[in-house]
VORO-401623 format. One line per field, with one value per residue (C-alpha): z, x, y. Coordinates in nm, 3 decimals. Each point is the difference from the previous one (the first is absolute). Example, Ala and Ser with C-alpha at 12.3 -4.5 7.8 and 13.67 -1.06 7.14 Angstrom:
REM VORO-401623
up = c(0.780, -0.066)
east = c(1.230, 0.137)
north = c(-0.450, 0.344)
REM end
This chain:
REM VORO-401623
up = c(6.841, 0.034, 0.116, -0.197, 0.092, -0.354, -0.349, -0.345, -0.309, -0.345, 0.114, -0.278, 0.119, 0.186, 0.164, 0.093, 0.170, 0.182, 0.134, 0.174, 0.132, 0.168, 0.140, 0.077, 0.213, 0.189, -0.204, -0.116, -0.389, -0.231, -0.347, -0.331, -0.379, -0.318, -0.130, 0.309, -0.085, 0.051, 0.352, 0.094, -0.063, 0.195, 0.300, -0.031, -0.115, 0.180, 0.197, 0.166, 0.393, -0.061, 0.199, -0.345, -0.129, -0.349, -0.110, -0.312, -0.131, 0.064, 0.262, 0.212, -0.012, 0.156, 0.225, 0.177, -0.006, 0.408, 0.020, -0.102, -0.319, -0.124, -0.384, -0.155, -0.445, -0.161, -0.352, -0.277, -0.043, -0.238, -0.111, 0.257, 0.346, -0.138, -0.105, 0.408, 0.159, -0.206, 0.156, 0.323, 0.091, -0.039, 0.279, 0.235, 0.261, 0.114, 0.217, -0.188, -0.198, -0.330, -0.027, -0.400, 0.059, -0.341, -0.268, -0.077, -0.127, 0.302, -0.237, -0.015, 0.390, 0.070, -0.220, 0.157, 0.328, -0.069, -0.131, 0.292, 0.243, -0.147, 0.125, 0.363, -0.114, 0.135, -0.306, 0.006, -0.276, 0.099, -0.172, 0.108, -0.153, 0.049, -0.267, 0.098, 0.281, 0.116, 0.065, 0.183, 0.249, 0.048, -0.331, -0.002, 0.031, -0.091, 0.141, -0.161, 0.111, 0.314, 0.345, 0.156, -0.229, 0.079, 0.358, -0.029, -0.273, 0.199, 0.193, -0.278, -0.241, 0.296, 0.076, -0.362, -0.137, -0.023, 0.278, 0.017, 0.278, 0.197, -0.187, -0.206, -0.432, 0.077, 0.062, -0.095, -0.297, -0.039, -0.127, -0.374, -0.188, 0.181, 0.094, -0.399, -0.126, 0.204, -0.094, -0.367, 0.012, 0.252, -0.345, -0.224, 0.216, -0.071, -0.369, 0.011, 0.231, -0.207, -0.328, 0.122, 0.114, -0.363, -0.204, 0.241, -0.021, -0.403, -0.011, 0.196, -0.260, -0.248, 0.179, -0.023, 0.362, -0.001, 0.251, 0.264, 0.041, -0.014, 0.232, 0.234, -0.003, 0.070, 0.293, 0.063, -0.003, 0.248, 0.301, -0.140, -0.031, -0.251, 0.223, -0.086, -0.053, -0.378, -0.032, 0.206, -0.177, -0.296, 0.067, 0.143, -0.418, -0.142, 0.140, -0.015, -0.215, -0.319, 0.137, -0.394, -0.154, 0.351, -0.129, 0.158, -0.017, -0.028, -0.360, -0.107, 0.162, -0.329, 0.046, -0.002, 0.363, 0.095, 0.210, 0.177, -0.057, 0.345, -0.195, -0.283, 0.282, 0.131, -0.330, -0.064, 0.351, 0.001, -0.366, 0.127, 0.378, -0.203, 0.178, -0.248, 0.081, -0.292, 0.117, 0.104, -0.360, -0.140, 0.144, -0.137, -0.337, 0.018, 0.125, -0.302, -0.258, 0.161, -0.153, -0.325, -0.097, -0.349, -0.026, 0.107, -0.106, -0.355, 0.065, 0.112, -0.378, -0.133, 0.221, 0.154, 0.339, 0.093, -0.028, 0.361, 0.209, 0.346, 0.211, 0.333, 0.164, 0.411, -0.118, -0.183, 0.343, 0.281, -0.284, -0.032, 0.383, 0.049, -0.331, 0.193, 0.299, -0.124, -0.227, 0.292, 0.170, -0.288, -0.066, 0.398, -0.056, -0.265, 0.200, 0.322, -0.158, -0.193, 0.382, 0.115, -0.353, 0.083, 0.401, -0.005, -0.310, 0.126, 0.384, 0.140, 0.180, -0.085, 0.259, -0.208, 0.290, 0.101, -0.352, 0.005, 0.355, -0.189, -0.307, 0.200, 0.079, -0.209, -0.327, -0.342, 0.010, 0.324, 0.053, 0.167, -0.199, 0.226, 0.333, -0.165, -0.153, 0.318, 0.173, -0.256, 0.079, 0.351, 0.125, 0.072, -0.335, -0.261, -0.365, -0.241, -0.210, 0.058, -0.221, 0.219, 0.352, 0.091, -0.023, -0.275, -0.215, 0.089, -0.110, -0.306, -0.073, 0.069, -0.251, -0.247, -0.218, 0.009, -0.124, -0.309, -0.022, -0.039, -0.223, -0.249, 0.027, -0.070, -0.323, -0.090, 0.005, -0.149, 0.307, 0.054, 0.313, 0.037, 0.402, 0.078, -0.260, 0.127, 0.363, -0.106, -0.162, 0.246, 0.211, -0.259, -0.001, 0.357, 0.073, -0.305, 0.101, -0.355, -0.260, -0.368, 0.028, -0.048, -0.375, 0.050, 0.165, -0.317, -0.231, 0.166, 0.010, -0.384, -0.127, 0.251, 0.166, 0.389, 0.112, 0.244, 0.273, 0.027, 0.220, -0.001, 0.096, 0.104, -0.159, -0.303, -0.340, -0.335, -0.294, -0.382, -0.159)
east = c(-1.204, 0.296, -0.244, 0.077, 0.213, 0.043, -0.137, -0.029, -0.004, -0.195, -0.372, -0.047, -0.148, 0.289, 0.117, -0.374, -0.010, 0.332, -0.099, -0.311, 0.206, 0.180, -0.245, -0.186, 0.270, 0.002, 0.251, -0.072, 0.078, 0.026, -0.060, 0.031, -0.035, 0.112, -0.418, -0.137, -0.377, 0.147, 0.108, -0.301, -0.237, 0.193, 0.030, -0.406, -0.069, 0.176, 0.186, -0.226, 0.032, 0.340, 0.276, 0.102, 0.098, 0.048, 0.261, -0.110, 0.323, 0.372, 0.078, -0.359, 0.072, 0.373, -0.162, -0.179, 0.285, 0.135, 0.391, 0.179, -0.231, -0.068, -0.167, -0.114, -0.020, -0.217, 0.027, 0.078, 0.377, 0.241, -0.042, -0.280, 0.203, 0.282, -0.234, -0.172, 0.310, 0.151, -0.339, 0.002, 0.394, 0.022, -0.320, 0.164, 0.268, 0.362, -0.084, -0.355, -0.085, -0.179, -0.113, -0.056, -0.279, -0.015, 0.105, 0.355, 0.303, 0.266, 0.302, -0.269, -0.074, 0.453, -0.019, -0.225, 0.110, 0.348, -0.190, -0.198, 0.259, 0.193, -0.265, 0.028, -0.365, -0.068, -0.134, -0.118, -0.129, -0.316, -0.143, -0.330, -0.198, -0.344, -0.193, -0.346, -0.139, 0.348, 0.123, -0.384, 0.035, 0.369, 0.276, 0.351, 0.249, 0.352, 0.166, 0.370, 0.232, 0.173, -0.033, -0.043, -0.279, -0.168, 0.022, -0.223, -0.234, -0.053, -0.285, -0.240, 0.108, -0.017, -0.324, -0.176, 0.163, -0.174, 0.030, 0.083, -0.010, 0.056, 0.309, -0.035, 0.075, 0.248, 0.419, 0.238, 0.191, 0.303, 0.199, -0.067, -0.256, -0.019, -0.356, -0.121, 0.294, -0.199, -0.356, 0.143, 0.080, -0.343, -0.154, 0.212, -0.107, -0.363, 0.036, 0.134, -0.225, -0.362, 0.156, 0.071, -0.382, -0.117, 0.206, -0.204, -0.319, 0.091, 0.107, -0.320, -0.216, 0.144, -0.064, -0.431, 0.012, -0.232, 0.090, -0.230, 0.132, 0.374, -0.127, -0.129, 0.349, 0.144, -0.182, 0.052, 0.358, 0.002, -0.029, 0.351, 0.328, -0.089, -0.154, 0.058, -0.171, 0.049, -0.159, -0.288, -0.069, 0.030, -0.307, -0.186, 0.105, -0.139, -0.305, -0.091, -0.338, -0.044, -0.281, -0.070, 0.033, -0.066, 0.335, 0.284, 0.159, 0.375, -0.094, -0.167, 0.361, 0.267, 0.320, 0.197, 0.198, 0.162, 0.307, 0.169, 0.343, 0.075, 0.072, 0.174, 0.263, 0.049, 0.099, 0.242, 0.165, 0.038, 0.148, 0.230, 0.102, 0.041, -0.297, -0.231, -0.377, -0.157, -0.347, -0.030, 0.122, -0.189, -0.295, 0.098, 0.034, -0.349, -0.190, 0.258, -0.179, -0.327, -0.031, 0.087, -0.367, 0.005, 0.286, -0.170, -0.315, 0.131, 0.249, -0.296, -0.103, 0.311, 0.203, -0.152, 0.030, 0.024, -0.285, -0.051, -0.295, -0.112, 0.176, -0.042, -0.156, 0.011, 0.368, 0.086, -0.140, 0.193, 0.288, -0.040, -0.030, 0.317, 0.198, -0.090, 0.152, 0.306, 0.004, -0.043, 0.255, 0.266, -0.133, 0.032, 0.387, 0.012, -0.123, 0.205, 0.331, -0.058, -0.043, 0.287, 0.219, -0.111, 0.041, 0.381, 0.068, -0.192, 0.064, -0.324, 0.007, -0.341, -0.160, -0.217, -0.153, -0.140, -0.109, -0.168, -0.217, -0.042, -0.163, -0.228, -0.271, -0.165, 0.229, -0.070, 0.217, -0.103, -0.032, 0.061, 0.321, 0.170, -0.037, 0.207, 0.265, 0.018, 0.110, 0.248, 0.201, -0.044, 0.288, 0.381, 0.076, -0.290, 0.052, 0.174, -0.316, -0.418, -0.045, 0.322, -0.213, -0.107, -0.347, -0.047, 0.280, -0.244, -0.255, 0.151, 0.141, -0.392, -0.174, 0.228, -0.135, -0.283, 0.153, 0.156, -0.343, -0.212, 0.274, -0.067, -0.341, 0.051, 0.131, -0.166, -0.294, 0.151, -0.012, 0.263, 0.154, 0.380, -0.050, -0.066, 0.247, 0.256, -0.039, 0.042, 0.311, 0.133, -0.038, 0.171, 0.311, 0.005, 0.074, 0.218, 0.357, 0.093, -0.176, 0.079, 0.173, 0.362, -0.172, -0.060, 0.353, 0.152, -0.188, 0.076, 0.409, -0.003, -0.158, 0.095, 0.334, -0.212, 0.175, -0.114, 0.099, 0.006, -0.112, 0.286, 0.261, 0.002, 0.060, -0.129, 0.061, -0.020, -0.046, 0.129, -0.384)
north = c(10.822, -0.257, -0.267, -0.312, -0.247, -0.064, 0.074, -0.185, 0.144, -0.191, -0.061, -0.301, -0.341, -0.118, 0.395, 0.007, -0.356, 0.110, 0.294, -0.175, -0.260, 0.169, 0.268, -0.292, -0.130, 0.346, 0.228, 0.323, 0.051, 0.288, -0.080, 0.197, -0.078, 0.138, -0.037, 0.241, -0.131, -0.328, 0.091, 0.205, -0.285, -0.245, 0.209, 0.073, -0.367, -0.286, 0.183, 0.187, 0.004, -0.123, 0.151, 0.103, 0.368, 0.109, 0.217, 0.194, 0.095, -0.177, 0.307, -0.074, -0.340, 0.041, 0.219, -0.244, -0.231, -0.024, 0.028, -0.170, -0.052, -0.357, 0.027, -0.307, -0.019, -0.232, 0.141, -0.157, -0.169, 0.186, 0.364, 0.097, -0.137, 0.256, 0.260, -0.012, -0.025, 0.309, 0.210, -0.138, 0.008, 0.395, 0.022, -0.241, 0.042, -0.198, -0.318, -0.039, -0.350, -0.081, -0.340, -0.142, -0.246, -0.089, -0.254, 0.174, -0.158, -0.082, 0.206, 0.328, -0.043, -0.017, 0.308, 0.223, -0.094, 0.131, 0.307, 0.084, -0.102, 0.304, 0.209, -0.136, -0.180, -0.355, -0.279, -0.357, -0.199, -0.205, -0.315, -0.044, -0.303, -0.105, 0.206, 0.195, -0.166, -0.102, 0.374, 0.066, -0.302, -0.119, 0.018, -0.204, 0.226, 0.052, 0.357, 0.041, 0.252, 0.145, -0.165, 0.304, 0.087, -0.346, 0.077, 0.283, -0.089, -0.386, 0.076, 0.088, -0.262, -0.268, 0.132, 0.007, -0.360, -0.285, -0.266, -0.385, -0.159, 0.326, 0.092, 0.315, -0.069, 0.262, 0.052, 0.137, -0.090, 0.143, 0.363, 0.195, -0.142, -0.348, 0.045, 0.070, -0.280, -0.223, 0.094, -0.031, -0.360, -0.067, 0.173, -0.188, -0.361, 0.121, 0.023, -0.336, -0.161, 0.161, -0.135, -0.364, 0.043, 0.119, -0.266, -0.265, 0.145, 0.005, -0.391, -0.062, 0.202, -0.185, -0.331, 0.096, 0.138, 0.321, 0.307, -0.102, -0.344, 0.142, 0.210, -0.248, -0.194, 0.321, 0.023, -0.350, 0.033, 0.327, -0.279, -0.142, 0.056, 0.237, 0.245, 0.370, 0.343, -0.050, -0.384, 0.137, 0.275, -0.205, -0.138, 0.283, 0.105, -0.305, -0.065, 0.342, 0.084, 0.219, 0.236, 0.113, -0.356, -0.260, -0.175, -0.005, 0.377, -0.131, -0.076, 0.287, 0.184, 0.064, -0.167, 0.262, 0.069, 0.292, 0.052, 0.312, -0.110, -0.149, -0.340, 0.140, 0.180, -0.362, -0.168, 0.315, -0.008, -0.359, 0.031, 0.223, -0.137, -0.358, -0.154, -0.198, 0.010, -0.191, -0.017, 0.328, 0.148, -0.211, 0.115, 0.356, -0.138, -0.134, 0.349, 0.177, -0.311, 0.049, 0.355, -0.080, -0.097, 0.133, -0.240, -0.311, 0.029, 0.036, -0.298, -0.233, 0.017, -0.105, -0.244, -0.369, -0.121, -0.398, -0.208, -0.184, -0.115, 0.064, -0.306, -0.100, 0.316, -0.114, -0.109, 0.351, 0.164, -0.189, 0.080, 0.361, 0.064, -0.195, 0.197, 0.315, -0.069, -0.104, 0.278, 0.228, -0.118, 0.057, 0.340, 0.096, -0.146, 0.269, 0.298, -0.144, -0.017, 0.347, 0.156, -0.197, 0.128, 0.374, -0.028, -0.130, 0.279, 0.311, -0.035, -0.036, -0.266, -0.200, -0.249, -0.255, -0.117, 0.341, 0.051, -0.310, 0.135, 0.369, -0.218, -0.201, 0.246, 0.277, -0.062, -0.166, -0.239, -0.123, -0.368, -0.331, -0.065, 0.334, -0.201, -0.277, 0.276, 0.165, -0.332, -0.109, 0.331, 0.028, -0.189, -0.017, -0.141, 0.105, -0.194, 0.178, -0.016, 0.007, -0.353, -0.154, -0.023, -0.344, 0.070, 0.158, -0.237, -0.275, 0.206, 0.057, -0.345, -0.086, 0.247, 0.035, -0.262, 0.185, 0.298, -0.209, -0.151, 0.348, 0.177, -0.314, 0.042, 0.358, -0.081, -0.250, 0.200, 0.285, 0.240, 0.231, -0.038, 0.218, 0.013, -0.370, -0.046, 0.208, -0.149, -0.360, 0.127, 0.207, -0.351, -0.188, 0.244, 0.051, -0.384, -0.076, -0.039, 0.057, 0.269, 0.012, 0.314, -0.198, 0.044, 0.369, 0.111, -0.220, 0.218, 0.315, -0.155, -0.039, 0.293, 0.272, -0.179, 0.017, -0.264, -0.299, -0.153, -0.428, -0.254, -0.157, 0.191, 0.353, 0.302, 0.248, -0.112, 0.067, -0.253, 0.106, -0.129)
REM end
């Protein structure tokens, strides 16, 4: 007994995938799960010749825990981290660690920490990103929490993350719930990033293009700026075949997407830290409108889109790759300030540079845009914004027309497009050095006495209306 150098607890897709990592890599793991079948067929199926034991019950699996104890979760966020930590806690002793691998919010993580730490018990919260075949062969990953915990925890994270260019997608981030903050908004930049990629897909629909030949500019525009896990496996999605029908299986798929609440958390925190992130809410408005098919299907009866033809196609597609870049770039501004907001409030000290290197490798959001962020913040002086850097101003200033151009040809064609949208207009606020809200603070002066301040002169005021 007292074997493992570490266990994990939650044998779904991604606890499995983790655990043979990082036996893989040479570490012994105990494992246990709340469905035993679950766990007994794992350790017999893929597991098998594994330097892998299985703890039957929450006290055999702490038994085969080394001291001091290092136990993994990757259960579900909410109810069921709270509900495995109150089991496991009693079992363990003073100086051991739990480690939430999960998709938790950052204030839960800062709350259980306190908790445990009254117990003399050790806690991190962990992003990991990367999905299935990211946790088997090399995740991104974001460990929040003590220093001293990092210290001793370092070696197998190092050792499982993915790898670019030697350097390991791993570091860490900072104290409390840093490490799940972080994975939050890397979540949040994903919702964003997939709907800019659906509402270009949709304008190219609606142009005549079929899925294979979007799917074949997808690929196209993989060997571009553009390059990222998501535009890659945006193809892969579209040129994909229908084994029942021989069609392409994206349209036999309902449009109806899911979401875990990752992106939802992002909107709320950024409501709350004063941190707009258009494009990334909007993407959570379009998943919440997705699901309301009942809704829309009856509505397609009764109210009348535009009337438009097809245009210039070879135009609309050098447009639309341009309008997503930009776009990306104002919705990375949007997750970068939101880290930058949280960092200076919450102490913890983020390094966008180093997040930039964790993202690179193994992650969802990886891409050729991170090599550009991680140089526009790696230097004496970094801008005070993501869209302010030379580089990617020019950028900008260069595909920005493009952006206008596709959101026009959005609605001309009678496409709904709130994230393109919301980037361009993010853009447009962003380098306005005056906004219409001298109308708005008059308002709120008239019928609730706020008050205002001028530009002429200083001070607060208050006009009689």
């Amino acid at each position: 007994m007292s074997q493992c150098d570490l266990g994990l607890i939650g044998l779904a897709v991604m606890g499995q995938n983790l655990v043979l990592n990082m036996a893989g890599r040479g570490f012994r793991v105990a494992v246990h799960n709340r469905t035993l079948a679950t766990a007994k067929q794992f350790v017999a199926g893929p597991a098998a010749g594994l330097p892998i034991e299985l703890g039957e019950s929450l006290a055999d699996f702490v038994l085969l825990l080394k001291r001091p104890r290092v136990a993994m979760l990757m259960v579900k966020a909410g109810q069921p981290v709270d509900d495995t930590i109150a089991a496991l806690a009693p079992l363990l002793e003073p100086g051991d660690m739990i480690l939430d691998c999960g998709n938790s919010f950052y204030a839960d993580t800062e709350r259980r920490a306190k908790e445990l730490a009254a117990r003399g018990l050790e806690f991190m919260g962990v992003g990991v990103s990367g999905g299935e075949a990211g946790a088997l062969k090399g995740p991104s990953i974001m460990p929040g929490g003590p220093v001293s915990c990092w210290v001793r925890v370092k070696p197998v994270l190092t050792a499982i993350a993915a790898r670019v260019g030697g350097e390991p997608c791993v570091a860490h981030i900072g104290p409390g719930g840093a490490g799940h903050f972080v994975k939050m908004v890397h979540n949040g930049i994903e919702y964003g990033d997939m709907q800019l990629i659906a509402e270009v897909y949709d304008l190219l629909r609606a142009a005549g293009l079929g899925a294979r030949e979007i799917g074949e500019l997808f690929s196209d525009w993989n060997n571009t700026a553009l390059a990222s896990y998501l535009v890659e496996i945006t193809a892969r999605c579209l040129l994909e075949s229908d084994p029942d029908t021989g069609g392409p299986l994206v349209d036999v798929i309902l449009d109806a997407a899911g979401q875990k609440g990752t992106g939802r958390w992002t909107t709320l925190t950024a409501v709350d830290l004063g941190a707009p992130v258009p494009t990334i809410t909007a993407a959570v408005d379009a998943r919440s409108m997705s699901a309301r098919l009942d809704l829309r299907r009856e509505a397609t009866a009764v109210l009348h889109g535009p009337s438009a033809g097809n245009g210039d196609r070879e135009a609309l597609k050098k447009t639309a790759a341009a309008a997503l870049y930009a776009a990306r770039l104002a919705l990375y501004d949007q997750g970068i300030a939101l880290l930058h907001v949280a960092s200076e409030k919450f102490g913890y000290g983020l390094k966008i540079p180093e997040l930039a290197q964790i993202w690179r490798g193994g992650c969802i959001i990886r891409s050729a845009l991170l090599d550009l962020i991680r140089a526009a913040f790696d230097q004496p002086t970094p801008p005070a914004g993501l869209l302010l850097f030379p580089k990617i101003a020019a950028a900008m200033n260069r595909d920005q027309q493009a952006l206008r151009d596709a959101v026009i040809a959005c609605a001309a064609a009678g496409v709904g497009a709130p994230a393109l949208s919301s980037a361009l207009a993010y853009y447009d606020y962003y380098r306005s050095v005056r906004l219409p809200m001298n109308l708005t603070q008059a308002q709120r002066d008239l019928f609730g006495a706020h008050t205002f301040e001028r530009t002429d002169k200083g001070g607060i005021f208050h006009h009689q209306w």
